[in-house]
C-alpha positions in Angstrom: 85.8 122.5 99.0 84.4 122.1 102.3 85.1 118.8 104.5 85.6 117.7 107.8 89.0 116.8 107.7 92.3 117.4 108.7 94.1 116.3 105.2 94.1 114.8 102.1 96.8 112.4 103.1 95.1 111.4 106.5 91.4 111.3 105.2 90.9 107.6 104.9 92.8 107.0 108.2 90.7 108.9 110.3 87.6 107.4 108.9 88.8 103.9 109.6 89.8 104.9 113.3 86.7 106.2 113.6 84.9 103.1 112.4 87.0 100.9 115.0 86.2 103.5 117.9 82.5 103.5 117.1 81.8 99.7 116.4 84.0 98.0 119.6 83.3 94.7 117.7 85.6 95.6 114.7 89.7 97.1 114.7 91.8 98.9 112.4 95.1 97.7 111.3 96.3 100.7 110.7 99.4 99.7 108.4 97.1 97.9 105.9 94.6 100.4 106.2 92.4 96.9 107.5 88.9 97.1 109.5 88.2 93.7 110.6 86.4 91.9 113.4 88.6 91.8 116.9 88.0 87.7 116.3 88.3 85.9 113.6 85.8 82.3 113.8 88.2 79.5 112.2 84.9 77.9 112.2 83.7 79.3 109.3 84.6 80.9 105.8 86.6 84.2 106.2 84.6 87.2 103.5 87.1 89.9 102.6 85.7 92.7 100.3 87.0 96.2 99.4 88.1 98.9 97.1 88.7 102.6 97.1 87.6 104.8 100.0 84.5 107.1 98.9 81.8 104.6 99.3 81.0 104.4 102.5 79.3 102.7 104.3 80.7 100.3 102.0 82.6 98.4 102.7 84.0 98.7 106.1 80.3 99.3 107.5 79.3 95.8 106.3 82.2 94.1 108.6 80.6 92.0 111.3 78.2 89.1 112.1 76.3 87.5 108.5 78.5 90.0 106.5 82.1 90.2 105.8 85.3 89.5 107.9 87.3 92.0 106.8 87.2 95.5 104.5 90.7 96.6 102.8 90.4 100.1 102.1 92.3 101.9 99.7 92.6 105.9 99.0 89.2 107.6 97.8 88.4 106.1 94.2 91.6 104.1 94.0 92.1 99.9 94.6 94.0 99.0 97.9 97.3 97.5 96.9 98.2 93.7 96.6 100.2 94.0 99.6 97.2 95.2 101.9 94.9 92.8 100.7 97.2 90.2 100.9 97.9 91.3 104.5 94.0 90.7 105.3 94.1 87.3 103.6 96.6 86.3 106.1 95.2 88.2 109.5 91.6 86.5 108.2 92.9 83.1 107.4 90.5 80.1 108.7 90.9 76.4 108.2 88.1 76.5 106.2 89.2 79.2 103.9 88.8 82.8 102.6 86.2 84.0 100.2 87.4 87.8 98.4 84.2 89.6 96.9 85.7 91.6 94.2 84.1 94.6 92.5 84.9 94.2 88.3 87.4 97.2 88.2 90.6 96.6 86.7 92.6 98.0 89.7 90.7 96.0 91.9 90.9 92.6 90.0 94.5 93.0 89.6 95.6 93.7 92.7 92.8 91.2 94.8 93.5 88.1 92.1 97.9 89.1 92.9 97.7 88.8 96.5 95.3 85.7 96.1 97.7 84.0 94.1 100.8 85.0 96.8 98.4 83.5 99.3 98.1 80.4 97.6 101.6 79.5 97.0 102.0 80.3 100.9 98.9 77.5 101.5 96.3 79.4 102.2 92.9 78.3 101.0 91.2 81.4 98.9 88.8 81.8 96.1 87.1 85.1 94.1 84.1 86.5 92.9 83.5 88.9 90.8 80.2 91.5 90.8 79.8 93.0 87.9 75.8 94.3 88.4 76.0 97.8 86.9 73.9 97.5 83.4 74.9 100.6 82.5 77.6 99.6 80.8 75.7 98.0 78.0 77.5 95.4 76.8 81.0 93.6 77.0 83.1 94.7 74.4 84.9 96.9 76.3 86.8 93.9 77.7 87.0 95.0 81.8 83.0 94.5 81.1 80.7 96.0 83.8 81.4 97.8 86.6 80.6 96.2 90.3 78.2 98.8 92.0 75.6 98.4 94.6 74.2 94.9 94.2 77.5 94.2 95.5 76.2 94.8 99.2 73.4 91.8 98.3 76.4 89.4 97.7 78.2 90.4 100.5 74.7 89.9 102.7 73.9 86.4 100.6 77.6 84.6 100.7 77.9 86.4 104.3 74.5 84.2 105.8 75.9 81.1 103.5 79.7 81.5 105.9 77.4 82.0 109.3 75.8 78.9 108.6 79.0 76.8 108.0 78.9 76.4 104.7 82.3 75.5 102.9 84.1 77.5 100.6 82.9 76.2 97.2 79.4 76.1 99.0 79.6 80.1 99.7 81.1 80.5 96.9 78.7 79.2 94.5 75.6 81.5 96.5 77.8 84.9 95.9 78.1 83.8 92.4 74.1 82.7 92.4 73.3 86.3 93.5 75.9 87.9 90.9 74.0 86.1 88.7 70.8 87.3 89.5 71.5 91.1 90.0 71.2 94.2 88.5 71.9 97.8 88.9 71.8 101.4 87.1 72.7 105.0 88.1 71.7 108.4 87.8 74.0 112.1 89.2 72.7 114.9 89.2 76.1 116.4 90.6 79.8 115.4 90.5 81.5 114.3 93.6 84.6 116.0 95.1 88.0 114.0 96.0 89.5 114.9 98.9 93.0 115.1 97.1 91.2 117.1 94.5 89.1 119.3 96.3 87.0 120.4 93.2 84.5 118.1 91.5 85.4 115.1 89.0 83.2 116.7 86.2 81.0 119.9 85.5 77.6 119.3 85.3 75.0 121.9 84.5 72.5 122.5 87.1 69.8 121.3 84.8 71.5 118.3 83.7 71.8 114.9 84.7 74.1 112.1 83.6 72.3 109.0 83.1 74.2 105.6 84.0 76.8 107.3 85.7 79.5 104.8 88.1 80.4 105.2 91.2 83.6 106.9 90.6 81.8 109.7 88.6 82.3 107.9 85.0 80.2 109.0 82.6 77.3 106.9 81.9 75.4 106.6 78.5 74.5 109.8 78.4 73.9 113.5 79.4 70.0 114.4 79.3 68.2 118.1 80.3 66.0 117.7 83.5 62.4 117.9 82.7 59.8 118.6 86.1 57.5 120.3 83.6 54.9 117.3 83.6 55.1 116.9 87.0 56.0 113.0 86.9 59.5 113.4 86.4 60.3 110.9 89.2 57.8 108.5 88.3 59.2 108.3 84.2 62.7 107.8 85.6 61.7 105.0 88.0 59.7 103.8 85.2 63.0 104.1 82.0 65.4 102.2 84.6 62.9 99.3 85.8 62.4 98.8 82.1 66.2 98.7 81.6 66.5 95.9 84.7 63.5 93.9 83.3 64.8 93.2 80.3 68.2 92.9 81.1 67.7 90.2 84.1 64.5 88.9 82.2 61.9 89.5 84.8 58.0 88.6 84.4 55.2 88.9 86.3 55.2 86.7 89.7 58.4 87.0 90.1 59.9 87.5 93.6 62.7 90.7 93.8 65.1 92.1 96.3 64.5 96.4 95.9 67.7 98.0 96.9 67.1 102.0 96.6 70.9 103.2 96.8 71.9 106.7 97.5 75.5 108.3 96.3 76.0 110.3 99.4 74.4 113.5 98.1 70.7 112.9 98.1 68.8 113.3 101.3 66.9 110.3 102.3 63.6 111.8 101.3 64.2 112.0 98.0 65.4 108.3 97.9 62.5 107.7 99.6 60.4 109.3 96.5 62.6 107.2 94.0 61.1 104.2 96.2 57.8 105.0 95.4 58.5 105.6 92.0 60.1 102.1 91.4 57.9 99.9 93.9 54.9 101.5 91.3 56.5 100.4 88.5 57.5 96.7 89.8 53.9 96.5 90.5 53.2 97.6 86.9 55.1 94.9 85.9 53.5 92.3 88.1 56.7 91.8 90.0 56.6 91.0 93.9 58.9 93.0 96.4 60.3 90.1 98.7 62.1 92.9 100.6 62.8 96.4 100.3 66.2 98.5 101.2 66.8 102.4 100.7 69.6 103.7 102.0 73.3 104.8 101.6 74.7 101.8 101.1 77.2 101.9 98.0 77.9 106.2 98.3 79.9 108.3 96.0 81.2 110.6 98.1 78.8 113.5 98.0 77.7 112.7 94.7 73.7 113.7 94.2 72.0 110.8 92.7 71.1 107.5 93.1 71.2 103.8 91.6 68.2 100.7 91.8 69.6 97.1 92.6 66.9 94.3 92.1 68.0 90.8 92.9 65.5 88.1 91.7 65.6 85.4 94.5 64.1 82.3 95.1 63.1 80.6 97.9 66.9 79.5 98.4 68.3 82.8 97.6 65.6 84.6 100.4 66.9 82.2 103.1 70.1 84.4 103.0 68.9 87.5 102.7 66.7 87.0 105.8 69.4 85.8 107.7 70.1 87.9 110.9 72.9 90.5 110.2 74.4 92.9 112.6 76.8 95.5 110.8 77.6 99.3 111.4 75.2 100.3 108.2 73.0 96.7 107.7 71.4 94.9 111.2 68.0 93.0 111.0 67.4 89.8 112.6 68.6 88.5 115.9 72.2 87.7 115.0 73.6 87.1 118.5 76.4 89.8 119.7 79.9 89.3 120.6 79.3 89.8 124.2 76.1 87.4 123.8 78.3 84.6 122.5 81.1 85.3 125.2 78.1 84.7 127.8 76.7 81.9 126.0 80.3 80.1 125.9 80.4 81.0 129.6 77.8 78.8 130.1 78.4 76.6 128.0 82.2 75.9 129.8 79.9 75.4 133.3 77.6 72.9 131.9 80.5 71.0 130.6 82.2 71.0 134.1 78.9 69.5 135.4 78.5 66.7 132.4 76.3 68.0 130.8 75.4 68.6 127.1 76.4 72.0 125.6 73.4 74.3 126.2 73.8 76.9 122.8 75.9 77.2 119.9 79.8 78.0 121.1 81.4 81.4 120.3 83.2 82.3 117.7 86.9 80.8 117.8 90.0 83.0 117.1 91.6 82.2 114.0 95.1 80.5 113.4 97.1 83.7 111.5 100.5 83.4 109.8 103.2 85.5 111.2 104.2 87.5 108.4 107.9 88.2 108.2 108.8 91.6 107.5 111.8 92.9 106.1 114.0 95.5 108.5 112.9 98.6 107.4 116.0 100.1 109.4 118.2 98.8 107.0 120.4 101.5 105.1 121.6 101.1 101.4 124.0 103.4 99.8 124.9 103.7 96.5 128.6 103.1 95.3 130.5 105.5 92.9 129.9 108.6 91.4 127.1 109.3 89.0 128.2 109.3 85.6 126.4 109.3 82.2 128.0 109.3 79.0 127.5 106.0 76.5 126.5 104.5 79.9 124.5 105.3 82.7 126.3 103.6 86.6 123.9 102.5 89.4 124.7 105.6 90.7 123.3 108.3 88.2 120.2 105.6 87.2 119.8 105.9 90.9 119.1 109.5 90.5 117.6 109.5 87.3 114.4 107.0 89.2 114.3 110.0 92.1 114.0 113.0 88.9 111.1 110.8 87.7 109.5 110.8 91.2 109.8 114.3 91.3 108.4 114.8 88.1 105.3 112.4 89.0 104.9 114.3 92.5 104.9 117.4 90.8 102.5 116.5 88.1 99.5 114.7 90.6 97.0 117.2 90.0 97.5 118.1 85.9 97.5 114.0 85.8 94.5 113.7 87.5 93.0 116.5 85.3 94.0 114.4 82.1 92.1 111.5 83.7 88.7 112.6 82.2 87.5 109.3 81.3 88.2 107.3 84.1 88.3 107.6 87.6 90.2 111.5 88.1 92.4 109.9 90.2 95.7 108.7 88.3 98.1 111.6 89.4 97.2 110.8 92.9 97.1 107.1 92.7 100.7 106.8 91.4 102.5 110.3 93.2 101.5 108.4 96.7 103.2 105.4 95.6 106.1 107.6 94.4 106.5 109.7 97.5 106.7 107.1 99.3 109.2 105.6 97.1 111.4 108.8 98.0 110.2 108.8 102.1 111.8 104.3 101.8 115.2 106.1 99.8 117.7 104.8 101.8 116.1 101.5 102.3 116.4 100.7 98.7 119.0 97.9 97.8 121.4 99.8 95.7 124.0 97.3 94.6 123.6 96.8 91.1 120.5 99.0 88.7 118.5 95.3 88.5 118.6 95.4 92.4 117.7 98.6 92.7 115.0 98.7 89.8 113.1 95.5 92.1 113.7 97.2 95.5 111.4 99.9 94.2 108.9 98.0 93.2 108.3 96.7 96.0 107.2 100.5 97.2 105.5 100.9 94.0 103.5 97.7 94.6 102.1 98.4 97.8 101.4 102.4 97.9 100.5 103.4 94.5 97.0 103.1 93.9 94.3 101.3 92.1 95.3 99.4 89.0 98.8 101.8 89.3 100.6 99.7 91.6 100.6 96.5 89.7 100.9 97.9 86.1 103.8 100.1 87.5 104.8 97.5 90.1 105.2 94.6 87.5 107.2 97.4 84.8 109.7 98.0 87.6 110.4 94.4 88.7 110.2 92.8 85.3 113.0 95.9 84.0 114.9 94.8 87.2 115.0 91.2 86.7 116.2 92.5 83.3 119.6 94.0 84.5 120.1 92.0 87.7 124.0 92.3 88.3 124.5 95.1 85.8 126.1 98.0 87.4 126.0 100.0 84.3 123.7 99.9 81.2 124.8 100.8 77.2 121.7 101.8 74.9 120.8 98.4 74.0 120.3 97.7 77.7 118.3 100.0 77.7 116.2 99.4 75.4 116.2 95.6 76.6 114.9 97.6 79.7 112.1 99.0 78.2 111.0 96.0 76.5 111.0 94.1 79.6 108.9 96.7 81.3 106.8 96.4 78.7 106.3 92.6 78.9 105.6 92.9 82.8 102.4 95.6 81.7 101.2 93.1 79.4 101.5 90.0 81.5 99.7 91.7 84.5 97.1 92.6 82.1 96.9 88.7 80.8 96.8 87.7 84.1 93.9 89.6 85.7 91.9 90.0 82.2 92.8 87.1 79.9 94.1 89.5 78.0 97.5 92.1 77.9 97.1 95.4 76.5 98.3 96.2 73.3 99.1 99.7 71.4 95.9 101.3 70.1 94.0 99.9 73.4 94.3 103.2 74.6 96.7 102.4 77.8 100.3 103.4 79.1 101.1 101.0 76.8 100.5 103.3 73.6 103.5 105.3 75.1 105.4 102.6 76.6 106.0 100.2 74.0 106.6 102.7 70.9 109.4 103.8 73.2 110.6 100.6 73.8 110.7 99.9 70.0 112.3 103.2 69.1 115.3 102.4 71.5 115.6 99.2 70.2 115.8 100.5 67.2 118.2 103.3 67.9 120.4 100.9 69.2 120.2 98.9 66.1 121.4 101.6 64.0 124.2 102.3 66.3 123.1 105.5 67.6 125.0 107.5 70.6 122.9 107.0 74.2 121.1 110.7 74.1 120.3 110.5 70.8 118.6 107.1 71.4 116.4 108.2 74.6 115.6 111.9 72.6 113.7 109.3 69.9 112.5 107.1 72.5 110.6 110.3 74.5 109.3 111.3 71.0 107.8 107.9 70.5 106.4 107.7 73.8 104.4 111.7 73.1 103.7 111.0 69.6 101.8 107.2 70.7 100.3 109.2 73.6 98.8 112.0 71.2 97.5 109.1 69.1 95.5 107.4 71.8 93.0 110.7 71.1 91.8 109.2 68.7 91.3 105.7 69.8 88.4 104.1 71.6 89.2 102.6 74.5 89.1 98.6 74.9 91.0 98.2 77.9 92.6 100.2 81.2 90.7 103.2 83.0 88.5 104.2 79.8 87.5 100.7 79.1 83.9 100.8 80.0 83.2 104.0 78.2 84.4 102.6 74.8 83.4 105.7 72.1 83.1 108.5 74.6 86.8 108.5 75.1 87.5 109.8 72.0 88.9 113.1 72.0 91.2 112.4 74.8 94.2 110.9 76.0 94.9 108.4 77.6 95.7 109.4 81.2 98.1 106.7 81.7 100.2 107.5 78.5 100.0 110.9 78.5 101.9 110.4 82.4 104.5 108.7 80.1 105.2 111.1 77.7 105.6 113.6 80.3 107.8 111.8 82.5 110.2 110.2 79.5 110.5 114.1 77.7 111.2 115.4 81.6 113.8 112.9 82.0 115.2 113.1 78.3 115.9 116.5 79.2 117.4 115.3 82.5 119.8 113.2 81.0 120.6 115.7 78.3 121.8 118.3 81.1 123.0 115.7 83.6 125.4 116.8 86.1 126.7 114.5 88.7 
C-alpha cells in the first residue's frame, strides 16, 4: 500500500483539516469529525449529509452556498456515530429547521434516524430522507433495499437550491424526496479499493475482470464478467447494457428531459470517464432522450477504486429550476451564487443605506445561527472499582469489570481477521468496532463503576459514539439495554446472566425495529445468529440448575455453532443484506466476532485469576 498519509488512525482527520484550510468559508470541528460553514443562516433550512470517509469529494466537498450546511464524516467505509451527527444537528440548528440527507445503509440509517430522534425530544425541528438510487441491487427483498450512491450528490444540489431560496422544511423536504424519486444509478470496478486501516484491497479481482453493479464500499454487484476489447466497442456496449438498465427501471421514453451524472470511483482518470460520456450521451440519444445537463467527474469516489457509475435524474421543468441554481462548493460551483465576503459587503451597504433611510439595496447576509450549548459530562472524572475480583457461582463488579476489558482485548486483537471475515459487506467490521473498543479502554477510568448495570451503560456510552458504522448502535443499544438489566446489582448468579444476554438481545432487535421496521431475527444472518442462541442456552442452563462455568461453556458453543450456521443462510438483513444469495458460503461477519469473543472469554473465566 502506498498513501499519502501519516496513519491509519489520523487519515480522516487530516483530510478534514485540510478541507477547512483550503476552503476559508467552511471549519472543522474536530471532536465530531464536523466540516461545516463558519455561519450558519437561521434564515433558511440547515442540509446535513454524511457517511463513511472514502468518498470524497463527497460529502464534505459539497458544504457551502446551494448545497449542504454541514458533512459528518465517519472512518473510511464506516457510518459516523449518533453522537457526531447529533453534534452537527445541534451546531447547524436554525429556526426553520434541519433537513439530514441519508444514504440507505443500515449503519447510516441507524445512527442518522438515533441522533434525529435525541434532537427532537431536545426541540429541535429535523426531518430525513432517504437515497436509495443504486439499481443494482435489483429488487427489495433484501429488506435494507438499495444502496444510496451517486445520485445522492443531485439531492443534495436539488433540496440545497430549494433551502437557498427559503423554502420550509416540508417544502425542501418534499424536492429531495422528488429527486429520490426520480433517480437512478449503476456501477462498474474494474479494481478493488484499499482501506487505509487495511492497507491491501477489499477483494481480488483478476486483471481481466470486472464486477458489474459493484457499491461504493466494494460490495459485490450482480456479477463478475471477463473484459472483452476484442470488437472494439467495448465502451460503447457497456454504456449501452447500463442505459438500458436505467430506462426501464425509471421508465424513460423518448422526449424526455435527463440530468447525466458520469461518476468516477477515484481510480479512473478523467479521460476515460470522459469516454464513458460519450458512450452514454450516444445511447440517450438512441433512445430519444434529451440531456438537460451533463456532469462527469469524481463526485461519489471509492477510494481508489477503478470504475465508474451513471446517475440520470429525469427532471421537469420544476426539478431543472434547482439544478440550475447557482452553487459554489469545494468540488460543485456553477452559477453566480454570491460569496461570503460578497454578502459581508453587500450587508455593509446595506447597514449604510439604512442609516440614511433608505430601502435595503440587496438581499442581507446570511445570519448566524441560534446553537444549543451542549452540556458535556467531566471527562476528568475518575471511577474506581470496589472489592476484589472474584468469580465463583458469581461474578462482583469488580471481575465483570475486567472480564468487559479481556473482551476489548480480544476485539483489538482480532481487527484485521474480523475485517477479513467481512467478505460480504463492507471489510470493515474489525476496525469499526476495535476503534470504539480502544477507546473504551483509552475512557477506563472514567467509567462509572458502582454497581455491573452502571458500569455496563457507562460503556456504552463509548461504544455509541466511536465504534463505527451500524456497530455503534447495534453494540451501543446491547450494552445499555444489558445494563439497565442489572442496575444496582453488584454481583450476578447464572440466571442473571442469562437475563443479561436476553436483554442485550432485545436492545439488537429494537434498534433494528426502529431504523428498519423490522428487528433481526436468527437465520437473518446477523450477530444475532450468535447472540441469541447464547442467550437461550444460558437461560436454559440456568433452568436446569447448572454451575456458572458450565452455563457460559454451553452458552459460547451456542454462540459458534449459530455462527457456523449463518454459512449457509442468505442474508435478509445487516451488512450482507443487499447481496442476498451471494453470501452463501460465508459467515456472518458480525456473528462470527461473537463466537470468537464469547469462546475467548469462556476460556477467561474458566482460568480466572483475580
Amino acid at each position: 500500500m502506498k498513501k499519502i498519509m501519516n496513519t491509519p488512525e489520523t487519515f480522516v482527520y487530516d483530510m478534514c483539516h485540510g478541507i477547512a484550510m483550503a476552503h476559508p468559508d467552511l471549519e472543522f470541528v474536530e471532536k465530531f469529525k464536523i466540516v461545516k460553514k463558519k455561519e450558519i443562516n437561521d434564515d433558511k433550512v440547515s442540509l446535513i449529509s454524511g457517511g463513511g470517509s472514502g468518498h470524497e469529494p463527497a460529502h464534505a466537498g459539497f458544504v457551502g452556498k446551494g448545497m449542504l450546511d454541514a458533512a459528518v464524516c465517519g472512518d473510511v467505509f464506516a457510518s459516523p456515530s449518533q453522537v457526531q451527527v447529533y453534534n452537527a444537528i445541534k451546531k447547524c440548528a436554525t429556526d426553520k429547521g434541519v433537513l439530514l440527507i441519508i444514504k440507505n445503509y443500515s449503519g447510516d440509517c441507524m445512527n442518522f434516524n438515533n441522533a434525529m430522534s435525541d434532537a427532537i425530544d431536545d426541540g429541535i425541528k429535523v426531518d430525513a430522507v432517504y437515497v436509495n438510487d443504486d439499481i443494482a441491487v435489483k429488487d427489495s427483498l433484501y429488506t435494507v433495499g438499495r444502496r444510496g450512491v451517486a445520485g445522492t450528490v443531485l439531492v443534495h444540489k436539488c433540496a440545497g437550491a430549494a433551502a437557498e431560496m427559503g423554502k420550509e422544511l416540508d417544502e425542501v423536504k418534499a424536492v429531495a424526496n422528488k429527486v429520490i424519486a426520480n433517480v437512478r444509478s449503476f456501477g462498474f470496478a474494474f479494481t478493488s479499493c484499499t482501506v487505509p486501516a487495511a492497507g491491501h484491497p477489499t477483494f481480488d479481482i483478476g486483471d481481466d475482470e470486472m464486477e458489474f453493479g459493484v457499491g461504493i464500499h466494494g460490495e459485490p454487484g450482480r456479477f463478475r464478467e471477463k473484459i472483452d476489447y476484442s470488437k472494439g466497442t467495448f465502451s460503447d456496449d457497456l454504456a449501452e447494457r447500463i442505459v438500458k438498465d436505467l430506462k426501464e427501471d425509471l421508465g424513460l421514453k423518448a422526449d424526455d428531459e435527463i440530468v447525466l451524472l458520469i461518476n468516477g470511483f477515484g481510480g479512473s482518470p478523467l479521460q476515460e470517464l470522459y469516454i464513458l460520456n460519450y458512450s452514454t450521451t450516444k445511447a440517450l440519444e438512441k433512445l430519444g432522450v434529451k440531456i438537460h445537463r451533463t456532469i462527469v467527474g469524481n463526485y461519489m469516489t471509492s477510494i481508489d477504486m477503478a470504475g465508474a457509475s451513471i446517475t440520470v435524474l429525469k427532471v421537469d421543468d420544476d426539478l431543472k429550476k434547482y439544478v440550475d441554481y447557482p452553487v459554489t462548493t469545494p468540488a460543485l460551483s456553477w452559477g453566480a451564487a454570491m460569496s461570503e465576503q460578497a454578502e459581508a459587503a453587500v450587508e455593509a451597504m446595506n447597514a449604510i443605506a439604512k442609516a440614511l433611510g433608505v430601502t435595503n439595496v440587496a438581499a442581507p447576509a446570511a445570519k448566524k445561527a441560534k446553537k444549543a450549548v451542549a452540556e458535556e459530562a467531566d471527562a476528568n472524572a475518575v471511577y474506581e472499582v470496589e472489592g476484589t475480583p472474584e468469580i465463583k457461582e458469581t461474578i462482583n463488579t469488580a471481575a465483570f469489570v475486567k472480564i468487559v476489558d479481556k473482551m476489548a482485548d480480544v476485539i483489538i486483537e482480532n481487527e484485521v481477521p474480523f475485517c477479513e471475515a467481512d467478505k460480504m459487506g463492507d471489510g470493515d467490521f474489525g476496525m469499526s468496532i476495535a476503534k470504539g473498543f480502544k477507546q473504551l479502554k483509552a475512557d477506563w477510568a472514567t467509567r462509572k463503576k458502582g454497581d455491573i448495570g452502571e458500569f455496563l451503560v457507562s460503556c456504552s456510552e463509548i461504544i455509541k459514539e466511536y465504534c463505527g458504522g451500524a456497530s455503534g448502535p447495534i453494540w451501543g443499544s446491547a450494552f445499555k439495554y444489558a445494563g439497565k438489566a442489572m442496575l444496582g446489582k453488584k454481583e450476578i448468579n447464572l440466571t442473571d446472566l442469562a437475563f443479561l444476554f436476553t436483554e442485550a438481545n432485545r436492545g439488537v432487535y429494537e434498534t433494528g425495529k426502529k431504523s428498519f421496521g423490522k428487528g433481526a431475527e436468527i437465520g437473518d444472518k446477523t450477530l444475532v445468529d450468535a447472540l441469541k442462541p447464547c442467550a437461550m442456552a444460558l437461560t436454559k442452563a440456568a433452568e436446569e440448575g447448572k454451575k456458572l462455568q458450565e452455563g457460559i461453556d454451553l452458552g459460547a458453543k451456542a454462540a459458534h455453532d449459530g455462527a457456523e450456521a449463518t454459512k449457509t443462510h442468505v442474508a435478509t438483513l445487516g451488512r450482507a443484506g443487499t447481496v442476498g444469495e451471494r453470501s452463501i458460503g460465508y459467515p456472518d461477519a458480525g456473528a462470527h466476532g461473537l463466537d470468537v469473543i464469547f469462546n475467548e472469554l469462556a476460556k477467561y473465566t474458566k482460568n480466572f485469576k483475580a
